[in-house]
N, C-alpha and C positions, 0 to 999 in steps of 0.2 A: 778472578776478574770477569771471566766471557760469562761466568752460573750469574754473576751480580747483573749481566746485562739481559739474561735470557731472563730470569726472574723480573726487572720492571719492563721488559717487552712484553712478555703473559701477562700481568699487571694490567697493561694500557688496551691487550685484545681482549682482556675480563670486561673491563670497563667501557669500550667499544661496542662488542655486545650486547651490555645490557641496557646501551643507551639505542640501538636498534632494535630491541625487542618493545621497549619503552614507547620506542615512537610508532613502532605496528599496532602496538596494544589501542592507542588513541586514533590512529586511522581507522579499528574497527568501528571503535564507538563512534565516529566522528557523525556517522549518515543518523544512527539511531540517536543523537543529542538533537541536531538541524531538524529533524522531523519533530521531535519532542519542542523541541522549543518554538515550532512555527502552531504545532498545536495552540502549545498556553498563548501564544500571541493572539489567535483567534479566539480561544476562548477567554481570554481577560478583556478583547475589544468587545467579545457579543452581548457578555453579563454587565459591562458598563449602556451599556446601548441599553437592556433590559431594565435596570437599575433607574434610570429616566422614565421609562411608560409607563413601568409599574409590571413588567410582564417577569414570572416564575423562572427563575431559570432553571436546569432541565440536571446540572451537576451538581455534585455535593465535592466541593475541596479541589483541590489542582491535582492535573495531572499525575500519576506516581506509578505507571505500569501499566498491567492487564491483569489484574488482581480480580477484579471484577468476572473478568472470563470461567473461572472454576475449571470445572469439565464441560460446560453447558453446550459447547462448541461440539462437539460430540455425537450429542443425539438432537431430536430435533423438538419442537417448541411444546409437546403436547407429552414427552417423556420417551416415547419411545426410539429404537435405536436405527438408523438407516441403514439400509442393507446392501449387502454388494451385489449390482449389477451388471451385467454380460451384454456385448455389443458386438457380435460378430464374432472375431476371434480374441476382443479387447476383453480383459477384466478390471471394470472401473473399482476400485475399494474404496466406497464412500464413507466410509468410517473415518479411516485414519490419511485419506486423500492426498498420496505420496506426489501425485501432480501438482501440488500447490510448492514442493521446493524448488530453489532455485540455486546459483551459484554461488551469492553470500545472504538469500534469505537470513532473516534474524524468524527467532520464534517468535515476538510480538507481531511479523507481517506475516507471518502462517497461522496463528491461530486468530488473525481480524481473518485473511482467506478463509477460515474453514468456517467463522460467525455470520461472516457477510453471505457464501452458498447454503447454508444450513437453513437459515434463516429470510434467503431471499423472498421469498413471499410476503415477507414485511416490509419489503424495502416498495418507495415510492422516487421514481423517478421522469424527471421531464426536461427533453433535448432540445434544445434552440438552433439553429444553422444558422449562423449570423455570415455580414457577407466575410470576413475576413476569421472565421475561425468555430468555434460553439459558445453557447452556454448551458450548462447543465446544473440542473440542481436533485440532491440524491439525499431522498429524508427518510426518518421512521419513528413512529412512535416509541419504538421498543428501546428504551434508554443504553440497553448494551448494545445492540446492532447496531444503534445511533453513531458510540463515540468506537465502533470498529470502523466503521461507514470513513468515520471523521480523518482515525487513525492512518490509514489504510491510501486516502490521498494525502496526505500530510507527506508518508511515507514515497508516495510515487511520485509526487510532483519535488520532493527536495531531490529523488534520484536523476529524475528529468533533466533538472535545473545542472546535476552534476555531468552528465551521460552517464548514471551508473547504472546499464541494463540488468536487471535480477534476474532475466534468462530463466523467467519460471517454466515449467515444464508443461504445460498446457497455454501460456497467452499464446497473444495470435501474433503472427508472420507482422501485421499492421504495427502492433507495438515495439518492432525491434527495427521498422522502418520510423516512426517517430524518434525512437535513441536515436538512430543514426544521424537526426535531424534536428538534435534534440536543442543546439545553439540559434534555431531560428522559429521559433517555438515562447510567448508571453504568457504567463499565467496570473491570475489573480483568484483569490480564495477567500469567501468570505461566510463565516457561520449566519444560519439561518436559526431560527426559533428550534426544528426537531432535524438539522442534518447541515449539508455546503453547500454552496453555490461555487462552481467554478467556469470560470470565463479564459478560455485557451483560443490565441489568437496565433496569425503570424502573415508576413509581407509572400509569403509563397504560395501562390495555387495550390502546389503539388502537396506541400505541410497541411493548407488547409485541408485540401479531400481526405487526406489521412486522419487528420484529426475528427472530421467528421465521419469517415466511415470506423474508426475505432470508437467512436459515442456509440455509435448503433450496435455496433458488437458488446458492449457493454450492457445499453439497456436490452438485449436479447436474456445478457446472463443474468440480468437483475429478474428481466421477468421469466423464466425457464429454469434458472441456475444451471446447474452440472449438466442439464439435457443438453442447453442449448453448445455448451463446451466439444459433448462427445460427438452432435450431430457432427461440429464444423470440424473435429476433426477428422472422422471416420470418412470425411470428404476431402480430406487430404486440404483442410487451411489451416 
């Protein structure tokens, strides 16, 4: 009689189990779906916009990955491979740039990281200080840098939205004061012809300075890439 009861109690922590592992399995995915699918929203509103003027759109077929990325991410635009460089007593490895993980990093948001600094030189970007927030817009010819560009706030701004800090290992002190603030904080995203426009507002002085002075540190890394990182940090920000 007591083996008949210990056998359907195992039975129901079998069961138990594998309905908690079930439902972690889906929390991980949950952030990399909300990014993905705030993508194809922008991208199915920009190509209908297009579809009216008469203007090219810039994609071929719906989102499906980073298929696209190969190795390209890697080396840099002209083939050759970047080298590691030395900062004091720092060794930056800009190859495989272990500073771009974080505490649940996915590999689609480290390998737009390594596309987006590899390739910064291509990226063109322009910061508005508006009175209640920014607006920025961050474009490029280069169709891959393009939808990492694209990926990449997709990615940060569904985090924002959640507070889910990525705790990357080189962002700045500023962006882990935006998480912290991250419920008083508006965003709006909207594709451009070759990049985004994103418009980040909010009712707090304090959020705004923030938000404007992480735009700045931004376009520093747009235009500098990895230099601008090791300066700020070898200066302890």
């Amino acid at each position: 009689m007591l083996s008949g009861h210990f056998k359907i109690l195992g039975e129901i922590v079998k069961t138990g189990l594998g309905i908690i592992l079930f439902g972690a399995s889906l929390l991980c995915s949950s952030m990399q779906l909300h990014a993905s699918q705030t993508y194809q929203k922008m991208h199915s509103q920009h190509h209908s916009a297009e579809s009216q003027d008469g203007h090219h759109g810039h994609h071929n077929g719906a989102y499906e990955g980073h298929d696209h990325h190969g190795d390209s991410y890697m080396g840099h635009g002209d083939g050759t491979m970047p080298k590691q460089k030395k900062h004091g007593r720092h060794n930056h490895d800009e190859v495989n740039m272990p500073g771009l993980q974080g505490v649940d990093t996915t590999d689609v948001e480290i390998s737009d990281l390594k596309t987006i600094f590899v390739n910064h030189a291509k990226i063109s970007r322009r910061v508005e200080n508006i009175e209640n927030g920014i607006r920025t817009i961050t474009e490029s010819e280069d169709e891959t840098l393009r939808e990492s560009i694209i990926t990449h706030v997709a990615f940060m701004v569904t985090r924002l939205e959640e507070g889910r800090n990525p705790q990357v290992i080189i962002q700045s002190p500023t962006l882990d004061l935006l998480f912290d603030r991250y419920d008083e904080i508006d965003t709006v995203m909207e594709m451009t012809a070759t990049g985004i426009e994103v418009v980040q507002t909010s009712g707090n002085p304090e959020v705004v300075a923030l938000l404007q002075k992480h735009a700045a540190e931004v376009s520093d890394m747009a235009e500098r890439g990895m230099a601008a990182v090791h300066e700020r940090m070898m200066n302890g920000h």
